[in-house]
KOLNULO-691540 format. One record per residue (C-alpha): residue number from 0; residue in one letter; chain; x, y, z. Coordinates in steps of 0.02 Angstrom, whole numbers. Layout:
REM residues N
    i  aa  ch    east   north      up
  NUM   A   A       X       Y       Z
...
***
This chain:
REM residues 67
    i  aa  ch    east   north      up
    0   X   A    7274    3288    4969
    1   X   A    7125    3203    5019
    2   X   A    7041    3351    5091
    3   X   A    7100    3455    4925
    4   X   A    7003    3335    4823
    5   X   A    6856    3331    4916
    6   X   A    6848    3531    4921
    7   X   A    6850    3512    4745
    8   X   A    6718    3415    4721
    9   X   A    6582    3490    4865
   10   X   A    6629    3637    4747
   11   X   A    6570    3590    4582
   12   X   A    6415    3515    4665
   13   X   A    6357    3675    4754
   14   X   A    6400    3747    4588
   15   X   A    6302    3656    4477
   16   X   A    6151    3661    4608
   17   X   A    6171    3853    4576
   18   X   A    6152    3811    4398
   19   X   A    6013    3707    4414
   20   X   A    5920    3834    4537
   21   X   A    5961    3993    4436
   22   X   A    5880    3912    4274
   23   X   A    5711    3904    4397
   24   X   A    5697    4076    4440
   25   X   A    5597    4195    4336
   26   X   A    5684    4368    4299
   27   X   A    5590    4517    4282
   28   X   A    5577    4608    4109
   29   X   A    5667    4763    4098
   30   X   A    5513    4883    4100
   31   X   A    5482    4786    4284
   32   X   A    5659    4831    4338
   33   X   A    5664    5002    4287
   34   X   A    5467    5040    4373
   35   X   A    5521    4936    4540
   36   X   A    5691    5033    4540
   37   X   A    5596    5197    4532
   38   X   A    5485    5163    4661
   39   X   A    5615    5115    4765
   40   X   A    5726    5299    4740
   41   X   A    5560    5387    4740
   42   X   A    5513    5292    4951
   43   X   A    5701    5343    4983
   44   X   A    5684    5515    4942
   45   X   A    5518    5512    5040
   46   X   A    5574    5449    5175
   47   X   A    5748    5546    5187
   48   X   A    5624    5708    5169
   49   X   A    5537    5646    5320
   50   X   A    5666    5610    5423
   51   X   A    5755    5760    5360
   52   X   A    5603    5870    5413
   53   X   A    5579    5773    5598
   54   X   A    5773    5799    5633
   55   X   A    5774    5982    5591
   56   X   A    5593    6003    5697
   57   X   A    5654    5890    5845
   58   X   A    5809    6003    5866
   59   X   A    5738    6135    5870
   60   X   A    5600    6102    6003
   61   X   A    5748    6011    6102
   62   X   A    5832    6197    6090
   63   X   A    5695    6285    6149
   64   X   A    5672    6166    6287
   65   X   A    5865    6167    6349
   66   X   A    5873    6350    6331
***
């Protein structure tokens, strides 16, 4: 039971360190969020067109070299 108990309470003390920690931390503003989550669609577009483009160029150089 020992054990039990002390789970217990090495529970509640991470929690409330959580607490304590989360009330630190400065959240963006909602017009932040919505511009970083843009950018970050927009560079995975980007970079799924580039890869996109590279794959369909690299096969077919790799068939015109095996052929």
């Amino acid at each position: 039971m020992n054990k039990v108990g002390q789970w217990v309470t090495g529970t509640r003390a991470f929690l409330e360190e959580v607490r304590v920690e989360l009330a630190k931390c400065s959240w963006p503003e909602r017009s932040e969020l919505l511009e970083s989550t843009v950018v970050v669609i927009v560079s995975c577009l980007l970079l799924a067109t580039f890869v996109g483009i590279s794959d369909g160029l690299l096969m077919q150089l790799m068939g015109l070299i095996i052929r």
